[in-house]
N, C-alpha and C positions, 0 to 999 in steps of 0.2 A: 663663768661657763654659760655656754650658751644652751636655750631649752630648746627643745625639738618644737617644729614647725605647729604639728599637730594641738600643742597644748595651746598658743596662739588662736588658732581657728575655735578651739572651745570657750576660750574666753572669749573671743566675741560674740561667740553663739550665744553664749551664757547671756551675755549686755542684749544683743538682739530679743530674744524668748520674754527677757525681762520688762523691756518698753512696749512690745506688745500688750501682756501681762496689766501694765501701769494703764496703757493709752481704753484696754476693754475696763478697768474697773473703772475710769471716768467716762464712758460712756453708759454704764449701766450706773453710776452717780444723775446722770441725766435724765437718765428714763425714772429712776426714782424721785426725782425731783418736779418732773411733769406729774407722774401718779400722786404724788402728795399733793400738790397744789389743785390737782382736779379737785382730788376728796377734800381739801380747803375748801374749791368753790362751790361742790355739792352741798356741802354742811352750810357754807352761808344761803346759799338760796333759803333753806328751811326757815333762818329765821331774820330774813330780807326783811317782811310786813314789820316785822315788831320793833327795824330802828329806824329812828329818826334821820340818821344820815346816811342812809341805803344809799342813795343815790351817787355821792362822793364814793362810798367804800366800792360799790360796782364798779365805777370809773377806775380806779387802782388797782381794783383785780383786773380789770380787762387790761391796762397796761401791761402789769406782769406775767400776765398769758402772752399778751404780741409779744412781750420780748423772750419769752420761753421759746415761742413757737415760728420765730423768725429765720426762714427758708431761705432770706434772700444772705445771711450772714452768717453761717452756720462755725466759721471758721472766727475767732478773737470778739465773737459777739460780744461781749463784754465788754472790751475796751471799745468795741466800736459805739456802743450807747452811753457809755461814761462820755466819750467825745462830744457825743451831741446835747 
């Protein structure tokens, strides 16, 4: 037996609502990802003076900020810096 038309359109509704739903919680995955790594880099400034390899570990965080903060790839960034 065949189902009415109607139940079709909800089920896709249902699949569409739902990828929306998926695609905002990984974008709010990002923005917490940015906010932790800031207060990562606040808390290392404090106690930058007291290591010996400041300088390397600065280098590292500033990598991982540019590739956080990369405007020109905002789309499979990931795969695009694995690549290179």
């Amino acid at each position: 037996k065949k189902e009415p038309l109607w139940q079709d359109h909800i089920r896709i509704l249902i699949r569409v609502i739902d990828k929306f739903f998926i695609l905002n919680l990984l974008k709010d995955m990002k923005g917490q990802t940015k906010n932790d790594f800031s207060r990562y880099k606040r808390a290392f400034s404090f106690i930058r003076s007291i290591l010996t390899n400041s300088g390397e570990l600065m280098a590292q965080i500033t990598e991982v900020h540019n590739f956080l903060n990369d405007p020109t790839h905002p789309n499979n960034i990931i795969l695009w810096q694995l690549k290179q």
